[in-house]
N, C-alpha and C positions, 0 to 999 in steps of 0.2 A: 458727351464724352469730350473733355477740353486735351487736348494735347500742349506740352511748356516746351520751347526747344530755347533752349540755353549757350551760348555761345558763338551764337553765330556772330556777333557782333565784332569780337574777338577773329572769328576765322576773317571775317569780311574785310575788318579791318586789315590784316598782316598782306590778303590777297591785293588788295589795295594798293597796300607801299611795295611789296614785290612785283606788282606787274604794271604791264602797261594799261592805258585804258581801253586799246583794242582787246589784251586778253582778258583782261576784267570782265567786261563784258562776254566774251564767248565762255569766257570759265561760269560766270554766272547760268547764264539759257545752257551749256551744258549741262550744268550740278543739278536745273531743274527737268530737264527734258529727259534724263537717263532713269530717273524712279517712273517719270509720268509715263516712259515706255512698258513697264510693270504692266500699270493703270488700265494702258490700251490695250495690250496682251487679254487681260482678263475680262476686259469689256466686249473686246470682238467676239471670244468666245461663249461668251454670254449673250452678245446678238443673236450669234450663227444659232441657238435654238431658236429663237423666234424666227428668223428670216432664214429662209425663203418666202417662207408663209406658204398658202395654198394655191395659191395663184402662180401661173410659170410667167405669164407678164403681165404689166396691170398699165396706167396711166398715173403719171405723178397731177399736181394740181395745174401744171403747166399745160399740160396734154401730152406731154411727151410718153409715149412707149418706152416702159426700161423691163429686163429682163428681174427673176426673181433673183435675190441679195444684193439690190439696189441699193436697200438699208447698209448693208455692212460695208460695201464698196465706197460709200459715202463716208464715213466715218474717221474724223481728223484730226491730227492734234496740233496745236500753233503753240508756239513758244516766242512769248514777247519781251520784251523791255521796256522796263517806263523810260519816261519822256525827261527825266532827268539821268537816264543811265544809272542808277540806282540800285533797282531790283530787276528780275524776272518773273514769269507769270507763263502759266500753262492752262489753256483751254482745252478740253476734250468734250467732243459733239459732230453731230453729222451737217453736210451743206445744207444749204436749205429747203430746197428740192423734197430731200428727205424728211421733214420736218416730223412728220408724221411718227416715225420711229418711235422720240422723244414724247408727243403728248399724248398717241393714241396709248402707245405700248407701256410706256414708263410708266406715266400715270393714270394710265384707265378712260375709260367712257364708262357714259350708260350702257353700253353695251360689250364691249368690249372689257374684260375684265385685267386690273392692271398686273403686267408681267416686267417688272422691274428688270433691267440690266446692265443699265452704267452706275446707278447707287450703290449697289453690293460689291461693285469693282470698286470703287473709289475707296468706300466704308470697308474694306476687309483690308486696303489695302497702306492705310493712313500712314501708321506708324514707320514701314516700311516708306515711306517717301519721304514722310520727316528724316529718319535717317539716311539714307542715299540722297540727300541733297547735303546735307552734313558732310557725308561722306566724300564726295564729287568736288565740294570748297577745298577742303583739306588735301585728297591727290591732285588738285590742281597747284597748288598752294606748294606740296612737294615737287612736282614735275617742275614749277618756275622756278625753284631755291634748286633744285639738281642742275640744270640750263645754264640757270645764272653763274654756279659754281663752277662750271668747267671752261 
């Protein structure tokens, strides 16, 4: 499924010449970080069926002792900027600790059969972030042209 988002060039640019490049940039990891909250919403809840698991505490690969819903307590979302101040970028995933979540559960063993839960979150959730980032350039875009104006 291809998604086209159109105009962002246009918003980006206007946000551009209306702001500084301090709120440039915070307007940008905002516009992306407020849909990717969706994203996490629906992924956590999608863990919370698989974790706890059956186990009330187990050992990570470290040795360490964690209590059950280690998995979900792990579970992060980072909101970056490239290196030219540019764009923004959202990663959602668990520490490393956790890793297991992601390879045992998401995509299966021999043994273990696969129980998807951050794919469905993302994939159900697409279009909805293509717009709320749309969305996010634009009230930001307003909020500085209101500011500027008074």
């Amino acid at each position: 499924m291809e998604i086209r988002v159109e105009g962002t060039k246009e918003l980006t640019e206007k946000l551009r010449l209306l702001s500084t490049p301090k709120e440039y940039i915070g307007a940008l990891r905002e516009s992306v970080r407020m849909p990717m909250k969706q994203v996490f919403k629906k992924a956590k809840a999608n863990l919370s069926r698989i974790s706890p698991g059956k186990r009330e505490i187990h050992r990570t690969y470290k040795g360490r002792l964690v209590s059950s819903g280690f998995a979900l307590r792990s579970l992060r979302m980072i909101v970056a900027t490239g290196k030219e101040k540019e764009s923004a970028s959202a990663v959602l995933g668990v520490r490393k600790e956790a890793f297991y979540v992601l390879q045992f559960f998401e995509l299966g063993t021999a043994h273990i059969s696969a129980q998807p839960w951050l794919q469905p979150a993302f994939y159900s959730s697409r279009q909805e972030m293509v717009n709320g980032t749309g969305d996010g350039i634009k009230a930001y875009i307003e909020k500085i042209a209101r500011k500027r104006s008074t």
